[in-house]
N, C-alpha and C positions, 0 to 999 in steps of 0.2 A: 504494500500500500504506500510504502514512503516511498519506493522507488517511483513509483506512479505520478505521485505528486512533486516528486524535483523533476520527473521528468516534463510534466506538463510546466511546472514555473520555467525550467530553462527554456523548453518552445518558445514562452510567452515575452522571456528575456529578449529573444533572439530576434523580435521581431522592432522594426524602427520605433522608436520613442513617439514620432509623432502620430501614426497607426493607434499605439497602445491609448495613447491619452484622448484620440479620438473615438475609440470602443469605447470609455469608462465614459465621455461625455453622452453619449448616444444611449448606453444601458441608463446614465441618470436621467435625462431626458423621459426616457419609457417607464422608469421605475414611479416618480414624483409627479410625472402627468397620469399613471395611472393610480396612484394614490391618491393625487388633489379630487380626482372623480369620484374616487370612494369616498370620501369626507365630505367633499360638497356634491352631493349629487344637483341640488338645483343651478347653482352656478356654471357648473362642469357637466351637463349631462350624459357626452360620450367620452369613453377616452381618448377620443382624436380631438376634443375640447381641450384635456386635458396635457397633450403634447404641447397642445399650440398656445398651452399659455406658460409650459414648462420651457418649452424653446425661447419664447420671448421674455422671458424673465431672465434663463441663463445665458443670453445674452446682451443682459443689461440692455434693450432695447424698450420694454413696459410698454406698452401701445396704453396699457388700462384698461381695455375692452370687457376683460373678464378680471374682477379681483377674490379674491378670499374674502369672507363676511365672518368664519370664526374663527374662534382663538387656536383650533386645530388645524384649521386652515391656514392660518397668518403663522404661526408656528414651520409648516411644513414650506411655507412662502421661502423663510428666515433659513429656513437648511438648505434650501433650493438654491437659494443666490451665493450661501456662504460657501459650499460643496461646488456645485455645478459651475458656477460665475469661475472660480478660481482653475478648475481644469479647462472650460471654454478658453478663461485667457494663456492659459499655460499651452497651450494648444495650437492658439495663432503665433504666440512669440517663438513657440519652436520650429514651426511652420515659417516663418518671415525668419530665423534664423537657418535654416535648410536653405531657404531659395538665395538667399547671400550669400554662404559658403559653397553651394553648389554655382555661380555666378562668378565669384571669387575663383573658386578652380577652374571654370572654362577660361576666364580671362588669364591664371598661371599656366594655362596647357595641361592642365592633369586631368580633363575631362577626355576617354577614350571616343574614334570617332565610331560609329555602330553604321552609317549605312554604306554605299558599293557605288562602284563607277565611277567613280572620282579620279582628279588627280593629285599626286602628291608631288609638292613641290619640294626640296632639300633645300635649306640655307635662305637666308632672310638678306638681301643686299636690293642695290636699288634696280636689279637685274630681273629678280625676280618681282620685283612692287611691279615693274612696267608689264611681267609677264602677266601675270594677275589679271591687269587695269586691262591688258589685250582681250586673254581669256573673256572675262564678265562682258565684255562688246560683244564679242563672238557668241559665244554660249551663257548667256546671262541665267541661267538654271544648273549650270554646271556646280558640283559644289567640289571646293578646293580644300588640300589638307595641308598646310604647312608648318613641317617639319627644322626645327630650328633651340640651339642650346644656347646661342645668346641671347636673343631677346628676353628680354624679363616679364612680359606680357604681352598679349596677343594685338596684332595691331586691328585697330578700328576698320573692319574692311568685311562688307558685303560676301557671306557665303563663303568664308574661309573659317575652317576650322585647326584651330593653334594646337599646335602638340610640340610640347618644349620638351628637347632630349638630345642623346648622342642619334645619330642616325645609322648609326653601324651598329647599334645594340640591338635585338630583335624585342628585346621586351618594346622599346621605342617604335620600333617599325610597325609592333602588330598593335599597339595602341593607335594607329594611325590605320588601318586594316590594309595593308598591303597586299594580301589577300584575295581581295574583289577589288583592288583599284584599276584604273581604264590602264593609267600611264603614270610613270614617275620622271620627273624632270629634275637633275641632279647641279645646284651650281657649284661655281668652285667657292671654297674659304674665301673671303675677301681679308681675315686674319691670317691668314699663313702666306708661306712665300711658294713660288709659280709650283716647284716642284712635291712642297708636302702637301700641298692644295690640292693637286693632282691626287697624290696617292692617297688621300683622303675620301676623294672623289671613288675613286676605285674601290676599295673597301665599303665603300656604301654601297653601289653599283651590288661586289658579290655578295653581300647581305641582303639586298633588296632582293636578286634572283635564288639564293638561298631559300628565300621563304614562299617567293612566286616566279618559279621560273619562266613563265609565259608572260610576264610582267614589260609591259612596251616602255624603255627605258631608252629615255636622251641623256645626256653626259655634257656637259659641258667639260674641257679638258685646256690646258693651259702650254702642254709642252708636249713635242713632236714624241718625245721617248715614251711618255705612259699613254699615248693615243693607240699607242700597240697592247698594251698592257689595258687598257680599256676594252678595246674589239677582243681580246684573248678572255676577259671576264663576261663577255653577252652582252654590251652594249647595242640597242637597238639603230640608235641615233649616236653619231659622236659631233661635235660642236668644235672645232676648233678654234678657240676664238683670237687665238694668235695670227693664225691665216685671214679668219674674217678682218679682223681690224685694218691687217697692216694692207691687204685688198681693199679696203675703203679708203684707206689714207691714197695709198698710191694713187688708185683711181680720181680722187678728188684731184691730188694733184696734178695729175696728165689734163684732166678734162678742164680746170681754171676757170671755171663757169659755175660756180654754187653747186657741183654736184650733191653735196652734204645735206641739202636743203634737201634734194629726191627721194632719201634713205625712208623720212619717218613717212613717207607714202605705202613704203610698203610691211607698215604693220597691218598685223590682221583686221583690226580692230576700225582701219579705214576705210573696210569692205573690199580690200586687193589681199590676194594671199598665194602661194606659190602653190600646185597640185602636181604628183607625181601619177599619172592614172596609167594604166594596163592599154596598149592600141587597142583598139577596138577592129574589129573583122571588115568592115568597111574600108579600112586603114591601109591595113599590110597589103606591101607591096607598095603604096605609092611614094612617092618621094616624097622630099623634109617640105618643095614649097608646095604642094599640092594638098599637103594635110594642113602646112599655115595657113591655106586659104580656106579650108575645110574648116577651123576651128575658129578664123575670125567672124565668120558667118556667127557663128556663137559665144562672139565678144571673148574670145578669149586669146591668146597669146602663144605661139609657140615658140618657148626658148632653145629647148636641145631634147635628146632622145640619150635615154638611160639605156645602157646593153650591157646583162650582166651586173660586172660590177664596175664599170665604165661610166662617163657622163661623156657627152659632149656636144658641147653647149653651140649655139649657131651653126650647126656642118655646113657642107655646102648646097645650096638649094637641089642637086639629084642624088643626095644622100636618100639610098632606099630606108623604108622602114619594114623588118620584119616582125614575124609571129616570134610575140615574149617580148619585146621591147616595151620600153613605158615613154610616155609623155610628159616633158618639163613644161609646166602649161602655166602665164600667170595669167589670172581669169580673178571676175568680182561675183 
């Protein structure tokens, strides 16, 4: 029998605080509404009278509609308020204390994310804020998971969900559900230098596929040596952004004409975006100008033809296209 009974007190332990305080609110409610009915039957004549004047009492609201008339009545009145009133308010304030602390944690990142399809971005710099602000253009329903041990809270931003950690820890990754995410987009340290950036990068990368290896993974990468070392851990995407840059610089420089000024055209978010698509069967076989004329018909762009693991970008207008090739197409 005693076993019985610690084992039900521990169940009852085990259950949130503000649960337990809201059952003892609701059994007093039923208990004193149906007792004030027993005592005053004419005041009270059902005991659903008798809820609805125990509820408005033990919430310190008194409408007055119905009062007690005796002194067994104004007695039971006097326990109702002193019992009831004081677990009612003990109830809201743990209640308003839960939705703060739980508030408090999403904003420190210690709130795990529970739904799927998402992306997870690594690292918080101003690489990834632009990435974000693109994304929410593009797919304004997307929801983003960002992955980050500097920041000390979650930054103010639409449909991102913060998870502050090491990003090579798996505990970190599956709080983030890596799991069912769509894609992970990994940037480099903007705290480290070119090369531990790198291998930082890396080690996140084989942690990420560690836990989802079908996980569509971009890499940002900083130096020619661990871009090898990138592709050798399953990098989907590799970014090189030592090439990108110093290709925009040059470029601007040859061209002497605001090239710089063209760049921010083509973020997603401007409604232009770069597309690698599959030829299509109508395609194969014709040449590079005969499909640009094909695809401007369809406001689109043809820059180069993918073969393999080749690109090359502009060929010459009687460059065939075959079956397996893809299309470098920029299109709105």
């Amino acid at each position: 029998m005693m076993n019985k009974t610690n084992k039900i007190l521990i169940q009852w332990l085990s259950w949130p605080i503000h649960v337990r305080i809201a059952l003892i609110v609701i059994l007093l409610i039923l208990f004193f509404g149906e007792l004030i009915s027993v005592i005053e039957p004419k005041e009270f004549p059902t005991a659903f009278d008798g809820i609805w004047w125990a509820i408005v009492t033990v919430s310190t609201v008194g409408f007055g509609d119905s009062t007690p008339k005796t002194h067994a009545g104004k007695l039971v009145g006097m326990v109702t308020i002193l019992i009831g009133a004081s677990f009612a308010a003990s109830y809201f304030a743990i209640l308003s204390a839960a939705t703060f602390q739980k508030q408090q944690a999403y904003v420190d990142g210690e709130i795990p994310f529970k739904r799927k399809n998402h992306v997870v971005i690594i690292g918080w710099n101003e690489k990834a804020h632009e990435m974000i602000q693109s994304l929410r253009a593009v797919k304004p329903f997307k929801q983003i998971v960002l992955i980050d041990h500097s920041l000390k809270e979650a930054p103010l931003m639409e449909n991102v969900h913060f998870i502050r950690g090491n990003p090579t820890n798996d505990f970190t990754l599956l709080k983030a559900n890596v799991k069912e995410a769509d894609a992970a987009i990994i940037t480099a340290d903007q705290h480290k230098n070119e090369l531990d950036a790198d291998m930082q990068s890396v080690l996140v990368l084989l942690a990420l596929k560690g836990i989802n290896p079908s996980l569509y993974c971009v890499i940002e990468i900083l130096t020619e040596h661990q871009a090898n070392n990138a592709k050798r851990a399953g990098a989907d995407e590799i970014i090189k952004t030592y090439q990108l840059t110093s290709h925009f610089i040059m470029s601007s420089y040859l061209a002497k004409n605001g090239l710089s000024t063209i760049y921010s055209k083509l973020n997603p978010a401007t409604g232009n975006s770069f597309q690698v698509l599959p030829v299509p069967e109508n395609l194969v076989g014709k040449t590079f100008k005969e499909a640009s004329i094909h695809l401007l018909d369809q406001e689109s762009i043809l820059l180069g033809i993918k073969r393999e693991e080749e690109a090359k970008m502009n060929p010459p207008l009687s460059y065939e296209i075959l079956a397996g090739d893809y299309l470098i197409v920029f299109s709105h």
